[in-house]
N, C-alpha and C positions, 0 to 999 in steps of 0.2 A: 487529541486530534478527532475532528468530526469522522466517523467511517458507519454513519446510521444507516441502514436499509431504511429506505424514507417510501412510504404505499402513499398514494394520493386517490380518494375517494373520488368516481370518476359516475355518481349516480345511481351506478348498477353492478361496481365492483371496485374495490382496490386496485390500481396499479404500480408497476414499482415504476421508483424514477428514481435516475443516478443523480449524484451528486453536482453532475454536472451540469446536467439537465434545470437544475435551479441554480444556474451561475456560479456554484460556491466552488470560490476562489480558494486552495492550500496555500496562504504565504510562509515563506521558510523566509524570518528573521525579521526583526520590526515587531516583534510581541504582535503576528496574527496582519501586520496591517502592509499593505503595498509597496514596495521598496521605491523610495521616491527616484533611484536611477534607473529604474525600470525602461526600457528601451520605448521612447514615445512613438514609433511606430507602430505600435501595438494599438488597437483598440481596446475601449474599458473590457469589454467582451470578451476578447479574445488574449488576457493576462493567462500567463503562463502557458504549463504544456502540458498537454491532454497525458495520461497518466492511469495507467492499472492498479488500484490498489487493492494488494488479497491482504484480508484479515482474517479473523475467527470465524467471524458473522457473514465471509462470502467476498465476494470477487466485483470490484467495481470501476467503475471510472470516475474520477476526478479530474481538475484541472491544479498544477502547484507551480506556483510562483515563486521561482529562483533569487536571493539575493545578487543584487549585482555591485553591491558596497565594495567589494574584497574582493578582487578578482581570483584571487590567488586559494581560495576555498571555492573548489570546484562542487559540480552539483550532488556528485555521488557523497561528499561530507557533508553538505548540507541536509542530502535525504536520512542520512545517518542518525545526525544533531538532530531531528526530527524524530526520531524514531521509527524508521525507514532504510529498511536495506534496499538497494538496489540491488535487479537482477544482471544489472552490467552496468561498469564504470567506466564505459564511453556514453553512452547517451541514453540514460537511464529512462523508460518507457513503461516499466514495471517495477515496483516496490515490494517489496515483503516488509509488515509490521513486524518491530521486535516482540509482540504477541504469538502472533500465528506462526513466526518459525521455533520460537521457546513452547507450542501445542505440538506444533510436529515433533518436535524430536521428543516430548515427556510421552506421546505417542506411539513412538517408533520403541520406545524404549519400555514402556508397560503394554504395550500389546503387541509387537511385533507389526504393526499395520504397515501397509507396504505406501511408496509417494502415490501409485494410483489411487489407493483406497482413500487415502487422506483428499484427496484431489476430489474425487468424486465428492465426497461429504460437503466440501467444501462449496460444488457447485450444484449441489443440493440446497445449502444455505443458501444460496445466490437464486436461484433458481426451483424451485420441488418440483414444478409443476413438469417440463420440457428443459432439462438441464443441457443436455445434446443441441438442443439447437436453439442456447442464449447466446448473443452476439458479446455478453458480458464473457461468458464461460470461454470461448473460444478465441480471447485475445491472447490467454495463457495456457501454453500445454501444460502437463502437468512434468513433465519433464525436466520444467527448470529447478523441481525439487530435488529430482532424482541428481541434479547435476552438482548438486553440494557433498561434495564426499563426504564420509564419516569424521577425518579430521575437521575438518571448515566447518561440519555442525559443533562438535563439540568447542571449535574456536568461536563459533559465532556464538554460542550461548555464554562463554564468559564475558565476551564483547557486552552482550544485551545486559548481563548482571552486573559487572561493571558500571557501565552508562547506567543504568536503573539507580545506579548505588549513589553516584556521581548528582543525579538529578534532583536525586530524595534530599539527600546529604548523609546520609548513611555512610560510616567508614568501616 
């Protein structure tokens, strides 16, 4: 999955620009390409749903494009099959890569680092410069780390080694 910190040379400095900001579409299903059921009310533009994505590398926004083939695989396993947790499986608005929550917890675990600490670092990568007042940093508290109890991380990380294993082909 694309999740690059993209700077665009603006003459007299770097700027960042999301993901979204150049169009780019997330399609979930179709090897990458448009789901031809895709509901034609939509504009080319306006495919899919604007979308938070935290990774390693920081905190950003996208747009990702839901299959609508199956109705019967809802979005939050689609984000999954992706390699994307959602932060809620009703109307999933926010993702966690199975990267950045397999950082937190090997994290949590060799330094005792607390979800703020981890948070901040994270909206430092997003941001170094005024991380308090990125409009990126501020779609997500840092909160919705702290809301995965100790069990659910350690469920979600055989979930993530599993699917990794699954993808690879690794038995």
């Amino acid at each position: 999955m694309p999740f690059h910190l993209v700077q665009e040379w603006t003459s007299m400095h770097f700027t960042r620009r999301t993901l979204e900001s150049l169009d780019l579409t997330i399609c979930l299903g179709h090897h990458g390409q448009h789901c031809p059921n895709a509901p034609s009310s939509q504009s080319v533009k306006q495919l899919g749903r604007r979308t938070t994505i935290v990774n390693t590398n920081g905190i950003q926004i996208s747009r990702v494009e839901y299959c609508y083939c199956l109705p019967s695989v809802t979005k939050p396993l689609q984000l999954i099959a992706a390699g994307l947790f959602p932060a809620t499986m009703e109307q999933p608005d926010t993702a966690f890569t199975f990267k950045v929550l397999n950082d937190f917890h090997v994290h949590t675990l060799a330094s005792k680092k607390s979800a703020y600490d981890y948070f901040a670092a994270l909206k430092k990568h997003t941001d170094n410069t005024f991380s308090h007042e990125s409009s990126v940093c501020r779609t997500i508290p840092f909160q919705m780390l702290t809301q995965l109890p100790d069990t659910c991380s350690r469920i979600l990380i055989v979930i993530v080694n599993s699917f990794e294993s699954l993808v690879s082909g690794d038995t």
